[in-house]
N, CA, C and O atoms as a Maestro MAE file, in Angstrom:
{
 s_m_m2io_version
 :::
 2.0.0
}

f_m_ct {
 s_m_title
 :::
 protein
 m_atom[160] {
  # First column is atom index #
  i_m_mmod_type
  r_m_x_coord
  r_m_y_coord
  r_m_z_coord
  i_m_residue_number
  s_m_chain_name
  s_m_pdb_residue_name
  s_m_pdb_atom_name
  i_m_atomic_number
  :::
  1 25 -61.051 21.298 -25.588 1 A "UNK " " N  " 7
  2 3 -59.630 21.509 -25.285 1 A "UNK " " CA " 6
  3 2 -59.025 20.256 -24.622 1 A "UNK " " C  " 6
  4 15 -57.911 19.807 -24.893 1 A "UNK " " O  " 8
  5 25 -59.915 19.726 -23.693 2 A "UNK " " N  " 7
  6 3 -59.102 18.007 -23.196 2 A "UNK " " CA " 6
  7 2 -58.606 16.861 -24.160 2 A "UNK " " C  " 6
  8 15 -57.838 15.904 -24.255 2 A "UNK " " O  " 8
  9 25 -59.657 17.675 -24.872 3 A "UNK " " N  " 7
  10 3 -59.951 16.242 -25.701 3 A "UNK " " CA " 6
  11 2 -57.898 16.534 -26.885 3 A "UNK " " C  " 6
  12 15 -57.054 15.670 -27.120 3 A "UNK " " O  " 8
  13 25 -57.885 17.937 -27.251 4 A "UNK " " N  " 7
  14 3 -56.803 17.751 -27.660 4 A "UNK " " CA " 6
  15 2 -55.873 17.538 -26.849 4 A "UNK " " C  " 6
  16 15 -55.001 17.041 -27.562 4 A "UNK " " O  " 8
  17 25 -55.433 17.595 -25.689 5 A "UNK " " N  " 7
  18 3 -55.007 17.212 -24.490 5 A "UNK " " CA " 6
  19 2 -54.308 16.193 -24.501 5 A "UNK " " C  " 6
  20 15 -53.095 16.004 -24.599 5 A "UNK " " O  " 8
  21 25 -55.428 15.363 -24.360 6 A "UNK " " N  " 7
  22 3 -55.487 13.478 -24.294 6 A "UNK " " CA " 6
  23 2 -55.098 13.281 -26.008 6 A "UNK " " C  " 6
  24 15 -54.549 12.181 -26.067 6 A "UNK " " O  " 8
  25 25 -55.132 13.649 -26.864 7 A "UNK " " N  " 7
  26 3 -54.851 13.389 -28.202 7 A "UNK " " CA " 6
  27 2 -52.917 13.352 -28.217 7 A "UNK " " C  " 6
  28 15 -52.049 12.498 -28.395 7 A "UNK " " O  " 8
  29 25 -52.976 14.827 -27.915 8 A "UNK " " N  " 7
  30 3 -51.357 15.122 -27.830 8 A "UNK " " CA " 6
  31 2 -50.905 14.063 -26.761 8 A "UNK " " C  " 6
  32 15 -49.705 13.859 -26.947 8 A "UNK " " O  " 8
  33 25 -51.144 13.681 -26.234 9 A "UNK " " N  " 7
  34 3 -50.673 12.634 -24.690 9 A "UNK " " CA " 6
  35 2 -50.446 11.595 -25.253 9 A "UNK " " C  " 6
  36 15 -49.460 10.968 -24.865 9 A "UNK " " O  " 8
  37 25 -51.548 10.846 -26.744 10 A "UNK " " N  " 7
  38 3 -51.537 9.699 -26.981 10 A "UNK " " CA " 6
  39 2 -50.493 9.974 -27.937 10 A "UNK " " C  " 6
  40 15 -49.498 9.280 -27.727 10 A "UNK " " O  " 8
  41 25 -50.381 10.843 -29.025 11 A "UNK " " N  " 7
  42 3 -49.186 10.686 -30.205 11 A "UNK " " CA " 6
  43 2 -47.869 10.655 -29.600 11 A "UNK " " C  " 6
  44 15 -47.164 9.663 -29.780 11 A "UNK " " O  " 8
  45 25 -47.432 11.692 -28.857 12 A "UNK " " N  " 7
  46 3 -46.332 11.745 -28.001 12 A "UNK " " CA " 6
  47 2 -45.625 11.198 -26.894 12 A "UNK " " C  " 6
  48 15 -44.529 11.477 -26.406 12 A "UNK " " O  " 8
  49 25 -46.707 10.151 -26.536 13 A "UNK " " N  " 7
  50 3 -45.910 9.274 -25.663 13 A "UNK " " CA " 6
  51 2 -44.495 8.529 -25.883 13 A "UNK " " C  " 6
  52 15 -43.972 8.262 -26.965 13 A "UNK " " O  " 8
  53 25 -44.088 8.306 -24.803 14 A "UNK " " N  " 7
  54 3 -42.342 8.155 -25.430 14 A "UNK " " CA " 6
  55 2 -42.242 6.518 -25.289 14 A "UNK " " C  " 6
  56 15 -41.177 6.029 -25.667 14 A "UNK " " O  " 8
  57 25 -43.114 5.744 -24.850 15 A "UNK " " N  " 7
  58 3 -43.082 4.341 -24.912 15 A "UNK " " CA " 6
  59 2 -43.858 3.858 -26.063 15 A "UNK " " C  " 6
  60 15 -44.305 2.744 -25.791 15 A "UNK " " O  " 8
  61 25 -44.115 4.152 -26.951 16 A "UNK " " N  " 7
  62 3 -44.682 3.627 -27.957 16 A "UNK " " CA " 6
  63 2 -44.704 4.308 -29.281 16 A "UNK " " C  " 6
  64 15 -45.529 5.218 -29.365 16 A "UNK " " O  " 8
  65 25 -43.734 3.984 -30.683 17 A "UNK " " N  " 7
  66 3 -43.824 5.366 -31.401 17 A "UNK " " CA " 6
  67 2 -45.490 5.589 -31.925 17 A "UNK " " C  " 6
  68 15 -46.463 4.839 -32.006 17 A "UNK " " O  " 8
  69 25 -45.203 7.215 -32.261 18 A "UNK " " N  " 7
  70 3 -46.557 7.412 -32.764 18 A "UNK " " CA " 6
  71 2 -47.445 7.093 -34.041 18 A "UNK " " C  " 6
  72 15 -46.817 6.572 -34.963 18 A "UNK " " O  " 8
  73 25 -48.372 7.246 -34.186 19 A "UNK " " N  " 7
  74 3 -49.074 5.848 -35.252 19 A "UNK " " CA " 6
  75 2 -49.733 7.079 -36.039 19 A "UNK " " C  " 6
  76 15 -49.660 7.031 -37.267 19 A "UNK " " O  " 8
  77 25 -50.293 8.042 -35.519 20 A "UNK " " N  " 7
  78 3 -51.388 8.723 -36.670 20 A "UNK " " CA " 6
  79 2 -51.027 10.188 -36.700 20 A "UNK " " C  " 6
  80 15 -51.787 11.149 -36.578 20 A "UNK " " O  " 8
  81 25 -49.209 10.170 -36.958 21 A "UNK " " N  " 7
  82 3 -48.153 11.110 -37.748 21 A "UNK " " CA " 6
  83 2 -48.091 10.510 -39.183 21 A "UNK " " C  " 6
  84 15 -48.367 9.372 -39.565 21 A "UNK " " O  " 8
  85 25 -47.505 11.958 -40.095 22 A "UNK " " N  " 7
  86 3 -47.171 11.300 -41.363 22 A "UNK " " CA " 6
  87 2 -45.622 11.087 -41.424 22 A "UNK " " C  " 6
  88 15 -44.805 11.903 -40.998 22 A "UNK " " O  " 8
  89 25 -45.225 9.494 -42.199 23 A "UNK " " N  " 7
  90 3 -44.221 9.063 -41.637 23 A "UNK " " CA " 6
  91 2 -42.565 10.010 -42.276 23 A "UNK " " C  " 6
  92 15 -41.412 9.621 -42.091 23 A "UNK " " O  " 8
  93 25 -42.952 11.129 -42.932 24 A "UNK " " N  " 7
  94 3 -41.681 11.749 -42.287 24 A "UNK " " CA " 6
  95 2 -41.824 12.181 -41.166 24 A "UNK " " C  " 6
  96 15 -40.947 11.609 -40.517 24 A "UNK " " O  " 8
  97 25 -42.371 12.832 -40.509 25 A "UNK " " N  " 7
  98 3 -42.245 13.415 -39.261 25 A "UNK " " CA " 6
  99 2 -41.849 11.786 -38.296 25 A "UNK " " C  " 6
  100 15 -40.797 11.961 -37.680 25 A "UNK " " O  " 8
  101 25 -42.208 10.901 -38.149 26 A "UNK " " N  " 7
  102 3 -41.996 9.706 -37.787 26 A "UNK " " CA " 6
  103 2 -40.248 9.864 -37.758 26 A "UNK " " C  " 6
  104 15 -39.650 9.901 -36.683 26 A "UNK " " O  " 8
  105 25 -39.414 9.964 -39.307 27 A "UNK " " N  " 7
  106 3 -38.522 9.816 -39.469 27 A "UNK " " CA " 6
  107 2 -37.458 10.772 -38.860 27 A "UNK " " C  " 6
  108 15 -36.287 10.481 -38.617 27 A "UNK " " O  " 8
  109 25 -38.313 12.423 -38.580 28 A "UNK " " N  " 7
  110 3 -37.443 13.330 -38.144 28 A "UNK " " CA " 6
  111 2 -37.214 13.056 -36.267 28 A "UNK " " C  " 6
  112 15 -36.332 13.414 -35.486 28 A "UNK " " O  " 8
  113 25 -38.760 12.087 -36.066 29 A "UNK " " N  " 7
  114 3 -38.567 12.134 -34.748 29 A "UNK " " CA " 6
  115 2 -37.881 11.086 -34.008 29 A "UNK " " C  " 6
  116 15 -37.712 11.051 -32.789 29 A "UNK " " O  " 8
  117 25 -37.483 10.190 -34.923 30 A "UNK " " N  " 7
  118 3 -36.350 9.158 -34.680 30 A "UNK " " CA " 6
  119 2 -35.099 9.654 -34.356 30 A "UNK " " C  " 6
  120 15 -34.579 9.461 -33.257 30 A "UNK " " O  " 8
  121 25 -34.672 10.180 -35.109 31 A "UNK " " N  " 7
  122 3 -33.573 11.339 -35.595 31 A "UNK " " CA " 6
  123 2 -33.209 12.438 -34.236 31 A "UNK " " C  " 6
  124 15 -32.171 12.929 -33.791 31 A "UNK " " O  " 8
  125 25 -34.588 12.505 -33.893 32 A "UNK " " N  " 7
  126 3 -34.415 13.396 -32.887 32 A "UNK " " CA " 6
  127 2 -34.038 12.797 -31.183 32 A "UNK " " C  " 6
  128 15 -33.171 13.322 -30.484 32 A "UNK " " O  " 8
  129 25 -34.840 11.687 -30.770 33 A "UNK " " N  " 7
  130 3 -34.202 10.889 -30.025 33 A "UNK " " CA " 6
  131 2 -32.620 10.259 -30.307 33 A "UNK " " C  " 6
  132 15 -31.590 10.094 -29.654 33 A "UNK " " O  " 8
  133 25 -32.941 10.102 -31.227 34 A "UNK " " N  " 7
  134 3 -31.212 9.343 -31.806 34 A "UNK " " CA " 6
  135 2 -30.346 10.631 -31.002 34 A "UNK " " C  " 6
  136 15 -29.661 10.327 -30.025 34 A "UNK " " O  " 8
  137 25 -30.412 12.098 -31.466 35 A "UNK " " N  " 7
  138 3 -29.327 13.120 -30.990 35 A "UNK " " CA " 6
  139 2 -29.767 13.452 -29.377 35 A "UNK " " C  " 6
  140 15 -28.870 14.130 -28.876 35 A "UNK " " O  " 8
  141 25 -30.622 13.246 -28.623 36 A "UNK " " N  " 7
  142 3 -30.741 13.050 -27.648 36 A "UNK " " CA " 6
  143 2 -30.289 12.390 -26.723 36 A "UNK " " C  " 6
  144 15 -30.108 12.849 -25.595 36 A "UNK " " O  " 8
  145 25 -30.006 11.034 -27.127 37 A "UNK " " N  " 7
  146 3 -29.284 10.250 -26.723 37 A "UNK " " CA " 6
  147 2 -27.503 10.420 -26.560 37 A "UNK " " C  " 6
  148 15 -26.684 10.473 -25.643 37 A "UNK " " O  " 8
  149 25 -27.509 10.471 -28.284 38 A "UNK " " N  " 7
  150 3 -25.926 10.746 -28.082 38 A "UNK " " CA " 6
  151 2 -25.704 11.962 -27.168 38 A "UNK " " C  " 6
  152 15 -24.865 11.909 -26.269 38 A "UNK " " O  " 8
  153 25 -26.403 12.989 -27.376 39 A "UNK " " N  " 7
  154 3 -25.911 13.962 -26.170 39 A "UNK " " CA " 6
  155 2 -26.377 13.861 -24.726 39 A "UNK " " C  " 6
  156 15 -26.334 14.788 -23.917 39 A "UNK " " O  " 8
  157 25 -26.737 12.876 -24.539 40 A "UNK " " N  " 7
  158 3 -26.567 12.554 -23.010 40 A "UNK " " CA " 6
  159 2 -27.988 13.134 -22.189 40 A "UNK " " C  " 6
  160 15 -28.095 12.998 -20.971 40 A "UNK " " O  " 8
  :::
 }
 m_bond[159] {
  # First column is bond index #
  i_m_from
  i_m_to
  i_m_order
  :::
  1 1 2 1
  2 2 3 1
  3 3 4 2
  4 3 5 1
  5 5 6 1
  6 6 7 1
  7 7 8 2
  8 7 9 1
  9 9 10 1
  10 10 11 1
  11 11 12 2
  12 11 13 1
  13 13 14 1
  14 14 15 1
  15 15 16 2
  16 15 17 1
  17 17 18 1
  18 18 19 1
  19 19 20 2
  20 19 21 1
  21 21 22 1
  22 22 23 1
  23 23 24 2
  24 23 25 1
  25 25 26 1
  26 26 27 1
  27 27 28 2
  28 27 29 1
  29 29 30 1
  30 30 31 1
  31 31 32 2
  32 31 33 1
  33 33 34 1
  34 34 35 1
  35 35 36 2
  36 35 37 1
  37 37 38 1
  38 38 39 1
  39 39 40 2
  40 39 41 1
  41 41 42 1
  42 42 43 1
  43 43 44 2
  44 43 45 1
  45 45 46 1
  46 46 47 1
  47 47 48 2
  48 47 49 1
  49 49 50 1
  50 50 51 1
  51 51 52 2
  52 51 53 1
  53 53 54 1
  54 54 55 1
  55 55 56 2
  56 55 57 1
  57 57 58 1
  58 58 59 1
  59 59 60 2
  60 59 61 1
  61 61 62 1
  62 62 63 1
  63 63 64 2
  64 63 65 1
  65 65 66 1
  66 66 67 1
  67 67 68 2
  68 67 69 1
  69 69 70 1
  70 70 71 1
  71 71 72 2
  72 71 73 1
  73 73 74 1
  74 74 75 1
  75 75 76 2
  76 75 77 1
  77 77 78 1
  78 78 79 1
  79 79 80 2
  80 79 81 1
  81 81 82 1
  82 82 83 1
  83 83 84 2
  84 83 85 1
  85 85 86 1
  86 86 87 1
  87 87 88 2
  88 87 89 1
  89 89 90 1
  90 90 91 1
  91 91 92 2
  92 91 93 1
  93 93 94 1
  94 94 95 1
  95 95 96 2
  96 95 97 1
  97 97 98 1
  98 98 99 1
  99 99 100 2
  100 99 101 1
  101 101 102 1
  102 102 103 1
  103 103 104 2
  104 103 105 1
  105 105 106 1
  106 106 107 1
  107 107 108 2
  108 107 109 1
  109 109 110 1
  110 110 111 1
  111 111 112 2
  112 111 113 1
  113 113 114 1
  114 114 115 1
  115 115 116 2
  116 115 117 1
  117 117 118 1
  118 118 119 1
  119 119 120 2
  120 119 121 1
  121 121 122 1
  122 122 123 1
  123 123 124 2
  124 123 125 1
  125 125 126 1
  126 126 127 1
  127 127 128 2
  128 127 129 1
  129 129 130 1
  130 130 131 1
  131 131 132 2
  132 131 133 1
  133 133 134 1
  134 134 135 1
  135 135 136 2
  136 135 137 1
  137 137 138 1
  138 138 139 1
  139 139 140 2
  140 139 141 1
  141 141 142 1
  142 142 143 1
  143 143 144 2
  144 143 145 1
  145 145 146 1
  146 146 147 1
  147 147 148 2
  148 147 149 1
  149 149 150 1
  150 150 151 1
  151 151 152 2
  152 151 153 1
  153 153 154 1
  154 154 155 1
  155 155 156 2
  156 155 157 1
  157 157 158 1
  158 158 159 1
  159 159 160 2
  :::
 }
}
């Protein structure tokens, strides 16, 4: 269970995008910061 833990910790970090997603999800999660932003 840590071990997925530390897995989820490494894809989701918010300083570095994530590397071993498939790159739509990459694209939705751009998308998703992008409306984050605009809404403040």
């Amino acid at each position: 269970m840590r071990q997925i833990d530390e897995n989820l910790r490494r894809v989701y970090r918010d300083d570095e995008p994530p590397t071993d997603v498939p790159d739509r999800f990459k694209v939705l999660l751009e998308k998703l910061k992008e409306k984050e932003q605009r809404d403040g």
